[in-house]
N, C-alpha and C positions, 0 to 999 in steps of 0.2 A: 504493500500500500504506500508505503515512505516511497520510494523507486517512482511508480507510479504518478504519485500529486508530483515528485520533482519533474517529473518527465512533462507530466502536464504543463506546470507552468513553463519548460525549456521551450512547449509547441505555443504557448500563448506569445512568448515574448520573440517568437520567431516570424510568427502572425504580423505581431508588431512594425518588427525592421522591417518586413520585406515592402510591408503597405507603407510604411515612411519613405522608405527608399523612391520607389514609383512614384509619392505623390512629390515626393523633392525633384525628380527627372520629370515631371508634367508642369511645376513651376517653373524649372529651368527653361524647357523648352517651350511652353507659353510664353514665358519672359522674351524670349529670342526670337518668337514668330511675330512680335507686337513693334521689332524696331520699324521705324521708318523707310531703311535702306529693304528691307523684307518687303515692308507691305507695297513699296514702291515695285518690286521688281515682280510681284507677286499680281499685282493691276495692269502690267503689259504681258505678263506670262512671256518672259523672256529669258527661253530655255539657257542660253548659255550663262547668263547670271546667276542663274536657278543653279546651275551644274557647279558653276563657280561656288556662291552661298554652301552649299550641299559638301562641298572635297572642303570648306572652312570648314564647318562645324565639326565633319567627321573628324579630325584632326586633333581639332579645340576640346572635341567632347568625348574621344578615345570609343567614339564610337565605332560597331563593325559596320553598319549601313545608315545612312541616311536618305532620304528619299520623299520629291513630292509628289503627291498624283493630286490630280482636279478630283470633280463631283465625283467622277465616274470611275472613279480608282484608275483612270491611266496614266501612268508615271508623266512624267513631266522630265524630271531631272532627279540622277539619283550619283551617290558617290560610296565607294565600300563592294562587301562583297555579294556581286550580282547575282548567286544564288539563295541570298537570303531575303529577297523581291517579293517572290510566293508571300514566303513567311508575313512578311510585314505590309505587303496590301489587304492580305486576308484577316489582319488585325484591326479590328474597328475598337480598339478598347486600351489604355494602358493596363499592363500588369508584364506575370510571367509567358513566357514563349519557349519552345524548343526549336532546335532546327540541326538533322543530322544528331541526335543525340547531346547537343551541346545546350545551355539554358544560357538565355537571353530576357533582355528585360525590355518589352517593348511599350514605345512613348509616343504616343498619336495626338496629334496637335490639331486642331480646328485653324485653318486660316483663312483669314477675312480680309478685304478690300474693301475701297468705298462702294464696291457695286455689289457686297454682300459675300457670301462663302463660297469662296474659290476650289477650296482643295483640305489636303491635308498635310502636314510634316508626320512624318514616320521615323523615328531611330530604333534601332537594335543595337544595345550594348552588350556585351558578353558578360555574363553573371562571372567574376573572374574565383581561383578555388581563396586567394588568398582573402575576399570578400567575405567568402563563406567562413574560413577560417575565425576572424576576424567576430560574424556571427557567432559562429559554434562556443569563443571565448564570453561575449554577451552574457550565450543563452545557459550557459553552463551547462551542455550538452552537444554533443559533434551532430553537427549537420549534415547532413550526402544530398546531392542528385543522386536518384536512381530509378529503372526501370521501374512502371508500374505492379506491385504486388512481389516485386523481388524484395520483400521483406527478409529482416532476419533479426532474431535478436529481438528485444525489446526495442520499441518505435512506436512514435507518432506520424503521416502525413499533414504536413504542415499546409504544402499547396499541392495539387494535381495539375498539370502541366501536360498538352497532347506528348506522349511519348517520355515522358518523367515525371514523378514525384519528388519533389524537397519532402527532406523528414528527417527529425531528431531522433537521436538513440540514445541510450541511456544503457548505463552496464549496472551490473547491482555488486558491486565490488564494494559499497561503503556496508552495504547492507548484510553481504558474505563476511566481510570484516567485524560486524557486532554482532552476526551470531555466533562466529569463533569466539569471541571474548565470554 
C-alpha cells in the first residue's frame, strides 16, 4: 500500500510536468505567432518568408519540425525533419505525439491576420531522455516511454500516446528493506 500511494503520487506529479510543459510550449509559440514581422508575412502568405520564419524558429527553439499549413492543412512552408509532416498536420491539438517510436511534444498555434484565420504553426520537439531524466528526479520515480501494455514491474501510465505510453515505476526496495528489519 506504502509502494503504491508513493507510486500514485510519482503519476500525479508526472500528470503535472508534462501538462506544464505543453502549456509553456503553447505560450511560447502563441507569443511568436502574434509578432508583427509573422503576422505581416503570414497576410501575403509569402512562402519563402514562411520557409525563412520556419528554419528561424526550428533552430531558436531546438525544434525537430516546424511547419505552417493554411485552413486546409496544406503546408505552406515547413523546416526540420520532412517525415514528421504526417505526424504534425494530423495534430489538431497541443500535447504528447509519437512518430517512428520516438515521443514528441506537439504545439499547434492558431494564426490570424487582419482578414481572420489563416493557418496554423505546428512544432514537434523531441521529448529528449535527459528531460525525462530530469522528470523521473521530480517525481521520485523513473519515468520510461514504452510500448503500449509492455508493462512490467510495478507502474502507472501516466499518458497514452498512438504507439507509446509515458509511465512511472516504482520498485518496493524501501518496502523489502523494512520488512527485513
Amino acid at each position: 500500500q506504502a509502494a503504491a500511494a508513493r507510486l500514485d503520487r510519482a503519476a500525479r506529479a508526472a500528470e503535472r510536468l508534462v501538462s506544464t510543459h505543453v502549456a509553456s510550449l503553447d505560450e511560447r509559440y502563441r507569443a511568436i505567432s502574434r509578432t508583427p514581422e509573422m503576422r505581416a508575412s503570414l497576410e501575403v502568405r509569402h512562402a519563402p518568408t514562411l520557409a525563412f520564419f520556419a528554419s528561424d524558429l526550428l533552430r531558436r527553439q531546438d525544434a525537430a519540425l516546424l511547419v505552417f499549413v493554411d485552413r486546409d492543412d496544406r503546408v505552406l512552408a515547413s523546416a526540420g525533419d520532412a517525415e514528421l509532416i504526417p505526424t504534425a498536420v494530423a495534430s489538431q491539438h497541443s500535447g504528447l505525439s509519437a512518430h517512428g517510436g520516438k515521443p514528441y511534444f506537439v504545439t499547434t498555434t492558431d494564426l490570424d491576420a487582419s482578414s481572420g484565420e489563416v493557418g496554423r504553426l505546428i512544432a514537434l520537439t523531441p521529448v529528449t531522455p535527459s528531460l525525462v531524466s530530469d522528470w523521473s528526479d521530480l517525481c521520485g520515480a523513473p519515468l520510461h516511454f514504452r510500448a503500449p501494455g509492455a508493462g512490467e514491474g510495478f507502474a502507472r501510465v501516466v499518458s497514452h500516446i498512438p504507439g507509446l505510453e509515458l509511465s512511472v515505476a516504482a520498485d518496493l526496495a524501501e518496502e523489502r528493506a523494512a520488512l527485513r528489519h
